[in-house]
PDB file of N, H, CA, C and O in Angstrom:
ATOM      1  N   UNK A   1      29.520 -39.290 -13.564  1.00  0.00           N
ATOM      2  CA  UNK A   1      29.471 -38.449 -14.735  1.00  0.00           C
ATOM      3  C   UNK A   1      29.277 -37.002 -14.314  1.00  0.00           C
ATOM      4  O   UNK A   1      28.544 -36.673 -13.381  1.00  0.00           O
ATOM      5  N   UNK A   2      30.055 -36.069 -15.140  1.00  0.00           N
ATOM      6  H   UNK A   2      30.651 -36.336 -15.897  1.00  0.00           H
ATOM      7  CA  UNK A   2      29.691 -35.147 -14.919  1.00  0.00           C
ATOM      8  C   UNK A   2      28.404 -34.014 -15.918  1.00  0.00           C
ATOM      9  O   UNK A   2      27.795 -34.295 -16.950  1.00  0.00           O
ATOM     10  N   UNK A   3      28.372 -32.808 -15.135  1.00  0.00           N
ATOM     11  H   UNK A   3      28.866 -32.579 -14.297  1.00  0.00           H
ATOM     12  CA  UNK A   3      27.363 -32.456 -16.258  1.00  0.00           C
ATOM     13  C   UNK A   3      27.845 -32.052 -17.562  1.00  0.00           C
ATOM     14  O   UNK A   3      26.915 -31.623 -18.244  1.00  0.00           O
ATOM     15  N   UNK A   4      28.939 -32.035 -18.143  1.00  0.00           N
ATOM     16  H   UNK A   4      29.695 -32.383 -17.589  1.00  0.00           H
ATOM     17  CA  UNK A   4      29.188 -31.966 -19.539  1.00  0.00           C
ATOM     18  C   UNK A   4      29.150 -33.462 -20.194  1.00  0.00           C
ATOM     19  O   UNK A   4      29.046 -33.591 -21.414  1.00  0.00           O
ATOM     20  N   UNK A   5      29.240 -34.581 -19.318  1.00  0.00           N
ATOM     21  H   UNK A   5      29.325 -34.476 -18.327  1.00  0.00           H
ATOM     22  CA  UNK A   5      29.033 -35.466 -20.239  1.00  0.00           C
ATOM     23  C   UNK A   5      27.847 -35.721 -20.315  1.00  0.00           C
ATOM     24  O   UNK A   5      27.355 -36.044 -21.397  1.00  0.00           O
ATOM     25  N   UNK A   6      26.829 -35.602 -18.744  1.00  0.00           N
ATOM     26  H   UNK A   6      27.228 -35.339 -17.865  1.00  0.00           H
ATOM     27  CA  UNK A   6      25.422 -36.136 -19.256  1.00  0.00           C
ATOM     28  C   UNK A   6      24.438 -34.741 -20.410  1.00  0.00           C
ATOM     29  O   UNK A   6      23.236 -34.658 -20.663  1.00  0.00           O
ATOM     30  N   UNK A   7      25.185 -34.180 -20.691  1.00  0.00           N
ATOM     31  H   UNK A   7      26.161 -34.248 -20.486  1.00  0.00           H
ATOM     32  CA  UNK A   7      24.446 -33.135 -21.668  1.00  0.00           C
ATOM     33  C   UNK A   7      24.159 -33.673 -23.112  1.00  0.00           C
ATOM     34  O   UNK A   7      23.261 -33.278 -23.855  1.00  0.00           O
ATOM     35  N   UNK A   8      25.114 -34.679 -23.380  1.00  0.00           N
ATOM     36  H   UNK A   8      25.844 -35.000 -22.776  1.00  0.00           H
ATOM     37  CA  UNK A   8      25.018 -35.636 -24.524  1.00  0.00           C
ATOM     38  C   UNK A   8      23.818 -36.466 -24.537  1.00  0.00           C
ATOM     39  O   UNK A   8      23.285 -36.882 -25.565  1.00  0.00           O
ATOM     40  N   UNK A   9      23.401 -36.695 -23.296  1.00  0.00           N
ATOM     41  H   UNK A   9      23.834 -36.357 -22.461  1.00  0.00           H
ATOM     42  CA  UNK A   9      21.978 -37.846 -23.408  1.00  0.00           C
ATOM     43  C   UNK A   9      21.039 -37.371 -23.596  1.00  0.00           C
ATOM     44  O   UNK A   9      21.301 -36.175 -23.717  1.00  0.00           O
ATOM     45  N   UNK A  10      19.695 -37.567 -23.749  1.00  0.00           N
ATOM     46  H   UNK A  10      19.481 -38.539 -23.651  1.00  0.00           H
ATOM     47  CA  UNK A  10      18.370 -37.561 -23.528  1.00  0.00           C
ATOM     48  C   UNK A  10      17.967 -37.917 -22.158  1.00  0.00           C
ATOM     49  O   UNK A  10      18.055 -39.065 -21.723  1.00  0.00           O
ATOM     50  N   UNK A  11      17.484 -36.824 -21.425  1.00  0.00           N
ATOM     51  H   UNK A  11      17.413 -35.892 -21.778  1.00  0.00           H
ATOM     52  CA  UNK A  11      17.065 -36.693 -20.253  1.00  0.00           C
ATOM     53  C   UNK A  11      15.659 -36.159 -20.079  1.00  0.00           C
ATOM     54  O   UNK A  11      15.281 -35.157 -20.686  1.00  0.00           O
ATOM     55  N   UNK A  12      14.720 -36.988 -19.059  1.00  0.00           N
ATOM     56  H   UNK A  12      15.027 -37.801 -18.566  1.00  0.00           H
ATOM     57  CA  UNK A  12      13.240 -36.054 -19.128  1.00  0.00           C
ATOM     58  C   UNK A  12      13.235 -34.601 -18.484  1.00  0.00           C
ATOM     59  O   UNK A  12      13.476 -34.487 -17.282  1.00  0.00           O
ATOM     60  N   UNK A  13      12.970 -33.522 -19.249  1.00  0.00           N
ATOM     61  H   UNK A  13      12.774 -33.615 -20.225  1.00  0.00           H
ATOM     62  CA  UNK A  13      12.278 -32.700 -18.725  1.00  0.00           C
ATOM     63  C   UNK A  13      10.934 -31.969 -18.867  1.00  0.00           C
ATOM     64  O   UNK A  13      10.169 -32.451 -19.703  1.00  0.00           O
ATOM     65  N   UNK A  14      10.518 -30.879 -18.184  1.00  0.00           N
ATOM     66  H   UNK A  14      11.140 -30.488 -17.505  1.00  0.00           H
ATOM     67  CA  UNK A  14       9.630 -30.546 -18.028  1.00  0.00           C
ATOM     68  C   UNK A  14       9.075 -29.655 -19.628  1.00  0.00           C
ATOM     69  O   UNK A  14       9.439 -28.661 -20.256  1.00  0.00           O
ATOM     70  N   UNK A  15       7.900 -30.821 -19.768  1.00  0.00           N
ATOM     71  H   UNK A  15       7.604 -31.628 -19.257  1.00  0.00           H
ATOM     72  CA  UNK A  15       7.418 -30.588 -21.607  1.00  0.00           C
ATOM     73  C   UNK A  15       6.234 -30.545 -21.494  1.00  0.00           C
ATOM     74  O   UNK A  15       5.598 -30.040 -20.569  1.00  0.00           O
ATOM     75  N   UNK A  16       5.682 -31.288 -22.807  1.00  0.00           N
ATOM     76  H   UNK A  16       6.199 -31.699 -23.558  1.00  0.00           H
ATOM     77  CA  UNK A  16       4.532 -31.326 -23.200  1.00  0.00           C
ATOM     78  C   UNK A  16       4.171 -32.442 -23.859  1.00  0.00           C
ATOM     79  O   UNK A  16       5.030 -32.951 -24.579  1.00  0.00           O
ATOM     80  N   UNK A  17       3.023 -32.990 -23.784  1.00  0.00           N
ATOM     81  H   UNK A  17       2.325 -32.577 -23.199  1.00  0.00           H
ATOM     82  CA  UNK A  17       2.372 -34.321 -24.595  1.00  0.00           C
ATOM     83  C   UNK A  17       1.246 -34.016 -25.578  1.00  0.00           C
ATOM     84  O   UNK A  17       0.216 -33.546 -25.095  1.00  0.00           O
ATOM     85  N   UNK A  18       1.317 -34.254 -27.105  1.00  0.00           N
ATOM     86  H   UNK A  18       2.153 -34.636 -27.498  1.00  0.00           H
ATOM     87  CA  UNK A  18       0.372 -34.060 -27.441  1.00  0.00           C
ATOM     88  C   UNK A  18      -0.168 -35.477 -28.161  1.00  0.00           C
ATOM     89  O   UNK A  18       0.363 -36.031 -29.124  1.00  0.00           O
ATOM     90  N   UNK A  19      -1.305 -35.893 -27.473  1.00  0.00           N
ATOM     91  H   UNK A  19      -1.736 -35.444 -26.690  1.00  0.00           H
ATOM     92  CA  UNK A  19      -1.676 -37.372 -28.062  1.00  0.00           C
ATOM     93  C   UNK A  19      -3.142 -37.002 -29.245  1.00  0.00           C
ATOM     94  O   UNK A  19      -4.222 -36.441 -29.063  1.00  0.00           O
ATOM     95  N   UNK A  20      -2.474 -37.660 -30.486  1.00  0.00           N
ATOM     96  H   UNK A  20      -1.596 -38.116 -30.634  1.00  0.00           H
ATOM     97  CA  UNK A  20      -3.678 -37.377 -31.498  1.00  0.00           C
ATOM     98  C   UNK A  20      -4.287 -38.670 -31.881  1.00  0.00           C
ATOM     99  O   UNK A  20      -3.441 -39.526 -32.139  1.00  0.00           O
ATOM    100  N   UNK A  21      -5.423 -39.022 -31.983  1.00  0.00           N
ATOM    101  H   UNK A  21      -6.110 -38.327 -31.773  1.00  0.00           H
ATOM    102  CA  UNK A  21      -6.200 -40.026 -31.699  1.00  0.00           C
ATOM    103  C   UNK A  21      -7.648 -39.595 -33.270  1.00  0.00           C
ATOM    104  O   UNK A  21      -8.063 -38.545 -33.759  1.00  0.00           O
ATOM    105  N   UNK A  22      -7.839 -40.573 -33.433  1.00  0.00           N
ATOM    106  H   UNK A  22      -7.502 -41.426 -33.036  1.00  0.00           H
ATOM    107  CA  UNK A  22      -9.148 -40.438 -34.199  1.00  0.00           C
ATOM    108  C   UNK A  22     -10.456 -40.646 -33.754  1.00  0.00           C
ATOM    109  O   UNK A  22     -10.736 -41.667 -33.125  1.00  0.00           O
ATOM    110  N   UNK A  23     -11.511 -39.561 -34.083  1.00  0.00           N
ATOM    111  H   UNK A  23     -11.283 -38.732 -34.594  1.00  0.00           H
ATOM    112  CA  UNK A  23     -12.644 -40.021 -32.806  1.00  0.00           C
ATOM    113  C   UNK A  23     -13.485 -41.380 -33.298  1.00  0.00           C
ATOM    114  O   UNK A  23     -13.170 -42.100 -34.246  1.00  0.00           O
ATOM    115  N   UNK A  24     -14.641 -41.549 -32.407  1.00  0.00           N
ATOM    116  H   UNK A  24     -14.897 -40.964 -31.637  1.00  0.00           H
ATOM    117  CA  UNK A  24     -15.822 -42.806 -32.942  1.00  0.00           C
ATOM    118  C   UNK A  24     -15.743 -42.267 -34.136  1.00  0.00           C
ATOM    119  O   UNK A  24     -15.004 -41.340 -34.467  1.00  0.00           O
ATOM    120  N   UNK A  25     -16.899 -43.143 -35.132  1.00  0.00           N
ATOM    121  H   UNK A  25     -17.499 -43.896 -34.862  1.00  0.00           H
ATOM    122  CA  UNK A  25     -16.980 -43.270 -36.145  1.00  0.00           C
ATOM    123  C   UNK A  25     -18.182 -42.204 -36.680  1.00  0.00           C
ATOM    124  O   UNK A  25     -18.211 -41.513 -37.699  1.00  0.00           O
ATOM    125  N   UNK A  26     -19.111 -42.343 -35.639  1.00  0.00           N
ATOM    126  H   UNK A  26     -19.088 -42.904 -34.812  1.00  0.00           H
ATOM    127  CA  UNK A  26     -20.403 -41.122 -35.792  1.00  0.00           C
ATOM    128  C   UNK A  26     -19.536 -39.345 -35.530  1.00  0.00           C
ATOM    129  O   UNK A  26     -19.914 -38.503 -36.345  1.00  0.00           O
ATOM    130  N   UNK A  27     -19.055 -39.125 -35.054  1.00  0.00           N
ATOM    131  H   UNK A  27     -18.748 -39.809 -34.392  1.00  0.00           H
ATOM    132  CA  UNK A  27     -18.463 -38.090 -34.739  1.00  0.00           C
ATOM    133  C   UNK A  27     -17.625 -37.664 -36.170  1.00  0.00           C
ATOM    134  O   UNK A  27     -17.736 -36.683 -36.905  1.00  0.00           O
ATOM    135  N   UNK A  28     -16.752 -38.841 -36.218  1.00  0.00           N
ATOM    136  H   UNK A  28     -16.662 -39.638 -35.621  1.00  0.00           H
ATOM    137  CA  UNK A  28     -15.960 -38.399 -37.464  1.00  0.00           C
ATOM    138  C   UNK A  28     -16.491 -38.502 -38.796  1.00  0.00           C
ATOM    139  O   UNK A  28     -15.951 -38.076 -39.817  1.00  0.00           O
ATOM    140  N   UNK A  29     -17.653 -39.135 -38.699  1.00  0.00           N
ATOM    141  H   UNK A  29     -18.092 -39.481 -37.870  1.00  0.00           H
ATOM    142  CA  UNK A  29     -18.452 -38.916 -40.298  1.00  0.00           C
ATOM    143  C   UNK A  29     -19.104 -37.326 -40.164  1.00  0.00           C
ATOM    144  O   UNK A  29     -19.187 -36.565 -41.128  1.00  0.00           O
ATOM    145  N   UNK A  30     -19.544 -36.988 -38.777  1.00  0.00           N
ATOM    146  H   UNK A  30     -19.477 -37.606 -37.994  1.00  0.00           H
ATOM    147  CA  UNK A  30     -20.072 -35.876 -38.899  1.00  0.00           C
ATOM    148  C   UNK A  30     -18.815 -34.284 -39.366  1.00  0.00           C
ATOM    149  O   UNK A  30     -18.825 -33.259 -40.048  1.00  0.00           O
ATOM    150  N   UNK A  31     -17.990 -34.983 -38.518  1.00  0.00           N
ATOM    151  H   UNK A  31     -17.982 -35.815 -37.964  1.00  0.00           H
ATOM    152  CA  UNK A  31     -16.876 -33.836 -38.801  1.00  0.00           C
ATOM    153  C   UNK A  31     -16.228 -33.567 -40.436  1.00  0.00           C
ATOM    154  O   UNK A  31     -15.871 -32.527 -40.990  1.00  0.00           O
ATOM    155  N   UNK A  32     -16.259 -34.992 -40.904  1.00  0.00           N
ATOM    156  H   UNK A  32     -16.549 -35.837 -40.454  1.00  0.00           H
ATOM    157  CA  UNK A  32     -15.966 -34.905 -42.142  1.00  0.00           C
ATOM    158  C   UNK A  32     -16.783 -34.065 -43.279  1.00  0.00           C
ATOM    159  O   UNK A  32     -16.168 -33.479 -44.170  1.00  0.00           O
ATOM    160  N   UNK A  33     -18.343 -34.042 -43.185  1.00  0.00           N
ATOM    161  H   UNK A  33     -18.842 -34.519 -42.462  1.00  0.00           H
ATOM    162  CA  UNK A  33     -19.125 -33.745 -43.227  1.00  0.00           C
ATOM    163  C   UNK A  33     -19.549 -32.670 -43.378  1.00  0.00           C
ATOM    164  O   UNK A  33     -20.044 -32.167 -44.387  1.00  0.00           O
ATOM    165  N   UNK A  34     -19.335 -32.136 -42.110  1.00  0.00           N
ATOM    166  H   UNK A  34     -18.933 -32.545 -41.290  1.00  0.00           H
ATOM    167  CA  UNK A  34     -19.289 -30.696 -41.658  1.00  0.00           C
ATOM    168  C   UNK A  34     -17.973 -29.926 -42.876  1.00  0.00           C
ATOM    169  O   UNK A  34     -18.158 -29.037 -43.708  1.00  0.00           O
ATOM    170  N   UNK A  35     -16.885 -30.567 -42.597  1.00  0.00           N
ATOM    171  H   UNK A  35     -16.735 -31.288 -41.921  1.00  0.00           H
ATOM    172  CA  UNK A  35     -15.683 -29.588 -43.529  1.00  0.00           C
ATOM    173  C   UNK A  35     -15.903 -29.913 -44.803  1.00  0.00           C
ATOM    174  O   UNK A  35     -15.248 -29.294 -45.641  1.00  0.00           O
ATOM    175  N   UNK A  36     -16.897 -30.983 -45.278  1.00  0.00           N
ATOM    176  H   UNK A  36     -17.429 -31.486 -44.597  1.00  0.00           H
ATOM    177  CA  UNK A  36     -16.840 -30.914 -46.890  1.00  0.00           C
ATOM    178  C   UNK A  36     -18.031 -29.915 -47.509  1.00  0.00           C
ATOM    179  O   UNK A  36     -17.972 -29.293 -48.570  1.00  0.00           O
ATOM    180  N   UNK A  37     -19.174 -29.942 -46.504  1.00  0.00           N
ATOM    181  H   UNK A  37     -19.222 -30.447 -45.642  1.00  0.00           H
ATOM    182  CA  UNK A  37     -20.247 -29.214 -46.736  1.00  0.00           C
ATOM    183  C   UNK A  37     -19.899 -27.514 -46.769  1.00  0.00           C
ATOM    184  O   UNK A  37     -20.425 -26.654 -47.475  1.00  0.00           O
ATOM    185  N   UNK A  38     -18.907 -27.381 -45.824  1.00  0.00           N
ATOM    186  H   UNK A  38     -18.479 -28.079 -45.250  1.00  0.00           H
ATOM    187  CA  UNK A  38     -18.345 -25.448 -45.848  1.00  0.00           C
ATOM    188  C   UNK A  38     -17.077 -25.488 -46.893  1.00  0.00           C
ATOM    189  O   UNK A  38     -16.385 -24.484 -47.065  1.00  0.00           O
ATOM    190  N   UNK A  39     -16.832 -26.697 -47.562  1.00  0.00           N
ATOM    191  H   UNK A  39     -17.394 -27.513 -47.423  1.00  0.00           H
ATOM    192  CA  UNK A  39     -16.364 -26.254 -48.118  1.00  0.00           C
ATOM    193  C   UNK A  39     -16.692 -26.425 -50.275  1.00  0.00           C
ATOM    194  O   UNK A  39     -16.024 -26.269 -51.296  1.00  0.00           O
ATOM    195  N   UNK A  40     -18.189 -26.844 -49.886  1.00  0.00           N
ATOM    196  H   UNK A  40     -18.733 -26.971 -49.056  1.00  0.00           H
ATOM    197  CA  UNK A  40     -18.961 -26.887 -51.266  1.00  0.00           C
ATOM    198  C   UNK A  40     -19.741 -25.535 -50.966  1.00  0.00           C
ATOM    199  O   UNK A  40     -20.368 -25.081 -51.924  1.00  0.00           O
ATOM    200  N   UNK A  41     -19.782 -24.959 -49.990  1.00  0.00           N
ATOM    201  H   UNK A  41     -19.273 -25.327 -49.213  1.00  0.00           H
ATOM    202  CA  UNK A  41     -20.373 -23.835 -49.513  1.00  0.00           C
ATOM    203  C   UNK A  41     -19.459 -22.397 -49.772  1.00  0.00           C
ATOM    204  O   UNK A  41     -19.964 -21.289 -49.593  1.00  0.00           O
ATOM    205  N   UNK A  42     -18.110 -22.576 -50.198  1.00  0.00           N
ATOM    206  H   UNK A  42     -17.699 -23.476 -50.343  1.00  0.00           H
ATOM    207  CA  UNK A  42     -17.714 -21.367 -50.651  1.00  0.00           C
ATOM    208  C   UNK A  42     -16.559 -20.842 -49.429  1.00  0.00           C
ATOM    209  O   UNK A  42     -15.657 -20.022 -49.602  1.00  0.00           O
ATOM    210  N   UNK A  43     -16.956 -21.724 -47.924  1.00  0.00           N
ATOM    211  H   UNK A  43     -17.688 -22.390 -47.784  1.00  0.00           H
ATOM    212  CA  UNK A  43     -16.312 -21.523 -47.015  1.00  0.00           C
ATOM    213  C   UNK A  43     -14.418 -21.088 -47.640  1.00  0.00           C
ATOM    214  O   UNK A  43     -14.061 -21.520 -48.736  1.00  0.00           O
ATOM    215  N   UNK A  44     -13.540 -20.323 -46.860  1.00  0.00           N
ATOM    216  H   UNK A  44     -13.829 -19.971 -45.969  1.00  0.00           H
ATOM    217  CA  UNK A  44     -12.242 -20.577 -47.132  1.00  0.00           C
ATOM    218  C   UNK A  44     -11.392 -21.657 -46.907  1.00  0.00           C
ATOM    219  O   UNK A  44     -11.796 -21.822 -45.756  1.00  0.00           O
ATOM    220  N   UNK A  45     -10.635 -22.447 -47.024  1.00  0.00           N
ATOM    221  H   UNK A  45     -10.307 -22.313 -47.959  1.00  0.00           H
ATOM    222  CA  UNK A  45     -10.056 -23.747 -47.203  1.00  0.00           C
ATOM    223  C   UNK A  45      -9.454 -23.527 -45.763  1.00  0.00           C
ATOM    224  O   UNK A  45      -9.720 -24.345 -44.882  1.00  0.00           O
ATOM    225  N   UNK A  46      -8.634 -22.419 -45.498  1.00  0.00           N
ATOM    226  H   UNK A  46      -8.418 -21.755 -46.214  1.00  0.00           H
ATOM    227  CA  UNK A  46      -8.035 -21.862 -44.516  1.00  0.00           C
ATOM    228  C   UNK A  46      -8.221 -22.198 -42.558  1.00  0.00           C
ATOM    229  O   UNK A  46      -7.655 -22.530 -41.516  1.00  0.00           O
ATOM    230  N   UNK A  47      -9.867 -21.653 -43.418  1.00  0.00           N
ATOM    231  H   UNK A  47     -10.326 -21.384 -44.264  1.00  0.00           H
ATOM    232  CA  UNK A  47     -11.159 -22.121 -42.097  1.00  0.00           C
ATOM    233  C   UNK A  47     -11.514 -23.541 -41.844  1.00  0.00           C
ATOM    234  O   UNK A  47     -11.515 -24.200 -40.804  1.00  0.00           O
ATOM    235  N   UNK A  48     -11.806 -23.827 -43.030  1.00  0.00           N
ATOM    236  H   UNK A  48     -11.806 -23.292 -43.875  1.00  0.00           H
ATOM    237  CA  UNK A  48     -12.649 -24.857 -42.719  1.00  0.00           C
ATOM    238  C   UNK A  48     -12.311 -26.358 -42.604  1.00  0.00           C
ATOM    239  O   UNK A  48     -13.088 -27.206 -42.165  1.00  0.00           O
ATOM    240  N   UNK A  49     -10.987 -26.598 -43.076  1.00  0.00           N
ATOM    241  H   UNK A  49     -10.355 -25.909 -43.432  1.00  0.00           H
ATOM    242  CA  UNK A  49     -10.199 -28.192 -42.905  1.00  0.00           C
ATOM    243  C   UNK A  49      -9.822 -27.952 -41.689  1.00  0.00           C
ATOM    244  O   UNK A  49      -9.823 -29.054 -41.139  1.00  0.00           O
ATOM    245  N   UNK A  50      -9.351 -26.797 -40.601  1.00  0.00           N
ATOM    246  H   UNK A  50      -9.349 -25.902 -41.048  1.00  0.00           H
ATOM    247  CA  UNK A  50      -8.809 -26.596 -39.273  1.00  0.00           C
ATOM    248  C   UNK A  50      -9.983 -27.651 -38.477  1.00  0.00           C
ATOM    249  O   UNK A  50     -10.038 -28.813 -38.074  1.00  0.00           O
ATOM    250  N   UNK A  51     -11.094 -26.104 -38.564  1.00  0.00           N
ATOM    251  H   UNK A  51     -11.050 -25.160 -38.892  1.00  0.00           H
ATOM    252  CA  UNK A  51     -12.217 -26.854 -37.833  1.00  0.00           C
ATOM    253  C   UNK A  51     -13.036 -28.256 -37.967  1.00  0.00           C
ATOM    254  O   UNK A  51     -13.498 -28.852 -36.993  1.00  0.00           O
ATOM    255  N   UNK A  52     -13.168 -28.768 -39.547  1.00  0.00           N
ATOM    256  H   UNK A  52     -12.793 -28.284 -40.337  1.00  0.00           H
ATOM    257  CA  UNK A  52     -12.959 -30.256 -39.375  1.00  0.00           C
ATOM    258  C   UNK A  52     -12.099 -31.109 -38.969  1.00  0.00           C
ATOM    259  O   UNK A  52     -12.405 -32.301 -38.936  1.00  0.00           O
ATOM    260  N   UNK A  53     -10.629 -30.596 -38.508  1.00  0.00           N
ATOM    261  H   UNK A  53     -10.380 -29.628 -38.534  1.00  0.00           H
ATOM    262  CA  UNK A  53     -10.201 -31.785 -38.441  1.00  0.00           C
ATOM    263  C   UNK A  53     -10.171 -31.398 -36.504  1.00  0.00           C
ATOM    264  O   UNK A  53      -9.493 -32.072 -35.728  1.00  0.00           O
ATOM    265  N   UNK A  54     -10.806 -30.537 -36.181  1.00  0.00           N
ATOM    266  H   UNK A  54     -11.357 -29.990 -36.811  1.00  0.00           H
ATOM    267  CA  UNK A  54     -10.769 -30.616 -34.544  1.00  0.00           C
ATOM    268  C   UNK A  54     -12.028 -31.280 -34.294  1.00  0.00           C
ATOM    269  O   UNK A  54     -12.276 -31.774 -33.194  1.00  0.00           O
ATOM    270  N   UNK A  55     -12.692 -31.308 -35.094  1.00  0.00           N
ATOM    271  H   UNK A  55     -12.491 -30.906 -35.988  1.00  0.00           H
ATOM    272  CA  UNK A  55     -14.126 -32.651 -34.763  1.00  0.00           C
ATOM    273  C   UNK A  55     -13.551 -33.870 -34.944  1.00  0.00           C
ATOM    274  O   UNK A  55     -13.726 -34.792 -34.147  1.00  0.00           O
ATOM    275  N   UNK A  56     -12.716 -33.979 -36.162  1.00  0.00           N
ATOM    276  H   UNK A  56     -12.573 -33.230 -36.809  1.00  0.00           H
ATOM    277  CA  UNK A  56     -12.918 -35.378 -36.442  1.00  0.00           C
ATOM    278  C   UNK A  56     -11.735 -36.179 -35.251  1.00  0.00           C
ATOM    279  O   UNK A  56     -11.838 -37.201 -34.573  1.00  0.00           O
ATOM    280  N   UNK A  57     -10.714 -35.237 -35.395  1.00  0.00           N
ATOM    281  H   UNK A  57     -10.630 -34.407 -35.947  1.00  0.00           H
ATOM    282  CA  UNK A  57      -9.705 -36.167 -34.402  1.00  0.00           C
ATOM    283  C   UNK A  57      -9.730 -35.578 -33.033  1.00  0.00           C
ATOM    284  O   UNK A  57     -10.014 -34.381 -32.988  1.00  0.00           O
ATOM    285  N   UNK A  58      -9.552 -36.028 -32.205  1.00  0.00           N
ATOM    286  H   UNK A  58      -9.322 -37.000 -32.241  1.00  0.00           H
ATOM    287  CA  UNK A  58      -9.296 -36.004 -30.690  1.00  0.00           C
ATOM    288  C   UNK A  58      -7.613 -35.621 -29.914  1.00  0.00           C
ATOM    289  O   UNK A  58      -6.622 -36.305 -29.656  1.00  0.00           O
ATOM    290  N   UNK A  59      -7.916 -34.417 -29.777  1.00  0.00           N
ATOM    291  H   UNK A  59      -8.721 -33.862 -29.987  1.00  0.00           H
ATOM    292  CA  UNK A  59      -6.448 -34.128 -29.037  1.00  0.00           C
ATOM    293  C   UNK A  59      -6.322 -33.456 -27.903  1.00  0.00           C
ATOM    294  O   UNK A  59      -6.798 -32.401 -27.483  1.00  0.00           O
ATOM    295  N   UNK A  60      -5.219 -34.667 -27.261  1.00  0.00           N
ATOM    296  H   UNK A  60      -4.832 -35.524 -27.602  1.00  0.00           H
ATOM    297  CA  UNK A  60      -5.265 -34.388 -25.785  1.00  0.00           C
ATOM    298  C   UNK A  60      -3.924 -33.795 -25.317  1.00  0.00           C
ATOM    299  O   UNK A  60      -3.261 -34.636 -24.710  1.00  0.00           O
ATOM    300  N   UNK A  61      -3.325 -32.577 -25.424  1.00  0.00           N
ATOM    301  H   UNK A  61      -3.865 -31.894 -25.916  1.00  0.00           H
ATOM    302  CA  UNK A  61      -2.452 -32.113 -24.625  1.00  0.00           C
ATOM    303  C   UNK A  61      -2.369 -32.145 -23.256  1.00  0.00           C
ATOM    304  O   UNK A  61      -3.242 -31.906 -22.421  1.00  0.00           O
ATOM    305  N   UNK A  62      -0.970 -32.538 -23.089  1.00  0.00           N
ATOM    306  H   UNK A  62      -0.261 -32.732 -23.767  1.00  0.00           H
ATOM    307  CA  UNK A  62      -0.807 -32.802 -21.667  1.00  0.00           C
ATOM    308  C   UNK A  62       0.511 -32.562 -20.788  1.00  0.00           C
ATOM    309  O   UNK A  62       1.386 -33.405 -20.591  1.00  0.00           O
ATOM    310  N   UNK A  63       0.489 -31.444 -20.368  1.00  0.00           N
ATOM    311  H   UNK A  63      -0.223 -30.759 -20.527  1.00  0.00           H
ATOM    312  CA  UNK A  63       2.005 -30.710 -19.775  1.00  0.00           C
ATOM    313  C   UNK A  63       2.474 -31.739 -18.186  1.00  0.00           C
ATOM    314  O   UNK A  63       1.891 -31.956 -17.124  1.00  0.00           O
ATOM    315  N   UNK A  64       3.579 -32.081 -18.667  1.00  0.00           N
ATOM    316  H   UNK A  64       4.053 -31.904 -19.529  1.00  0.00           H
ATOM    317  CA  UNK A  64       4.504 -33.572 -17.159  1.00  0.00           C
ATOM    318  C   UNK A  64       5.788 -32.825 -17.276  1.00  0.00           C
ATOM    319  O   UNK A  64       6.328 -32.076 -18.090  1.00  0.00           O
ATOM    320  N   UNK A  65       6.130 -33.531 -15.720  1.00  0.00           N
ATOM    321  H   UNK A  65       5.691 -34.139 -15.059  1.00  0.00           H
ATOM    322  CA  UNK A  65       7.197 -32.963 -15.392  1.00  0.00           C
ATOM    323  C   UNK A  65       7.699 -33.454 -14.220  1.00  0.00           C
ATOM    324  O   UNK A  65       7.120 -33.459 -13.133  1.00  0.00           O
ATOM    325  N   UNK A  66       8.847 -33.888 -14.482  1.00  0.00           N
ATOM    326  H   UNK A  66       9.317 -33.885 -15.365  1.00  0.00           H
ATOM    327  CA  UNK A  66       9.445 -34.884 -13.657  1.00  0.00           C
ATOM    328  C   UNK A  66       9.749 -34.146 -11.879  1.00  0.00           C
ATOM    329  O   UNK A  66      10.288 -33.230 -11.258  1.00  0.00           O
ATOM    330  N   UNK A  67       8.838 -35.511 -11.751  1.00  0.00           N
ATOM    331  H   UNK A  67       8.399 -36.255 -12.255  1.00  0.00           H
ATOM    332  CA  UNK A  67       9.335 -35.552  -9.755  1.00  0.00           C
ATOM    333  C   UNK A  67      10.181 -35.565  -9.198  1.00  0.00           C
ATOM    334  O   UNK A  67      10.451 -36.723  -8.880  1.00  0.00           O
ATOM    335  N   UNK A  68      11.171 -34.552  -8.673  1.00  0.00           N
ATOM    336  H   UNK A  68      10.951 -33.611  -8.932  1.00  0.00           H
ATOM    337  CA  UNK A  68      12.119 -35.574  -7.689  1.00  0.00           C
ATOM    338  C   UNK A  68      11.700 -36.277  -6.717  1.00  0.00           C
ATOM    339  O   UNK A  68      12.485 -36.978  -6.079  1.00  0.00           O
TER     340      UNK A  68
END
């Protein structure tokens, strides 16, 4: 094959992984918690669902890239 035909496929290259995961259960009651309380508090909506939801869920970025 040449390279105009393999341009048609899906081939690995050099990216990024982002794995989103939900944390324990104590963590994520607290996080929940945390963003409902700033936001009976007057907090901006803007602010404060971001930063709850970086407590409550777990994210692991992860930059690969193929070996020759």
């Amino acid at each position: 094959m040449n390279r105009a035909q393999l341009e048609g496929f899906m081939v690995p290259r050099v990216g990024v992984t982002v794995d989103i995961h939900p944390r324990d259960l104590p963590i994520a009651l607290i996080g929940t918690a945390g963003g409902a309380l700033a936001l009976w508090a007057d907090a901006p909506a803007e602010i404060a669902v971001p930063v709850a939801l970086l407590i409550v869920l777990d994210l692991r970025i992860r930059r690969w890239s193929r070996r020759a």
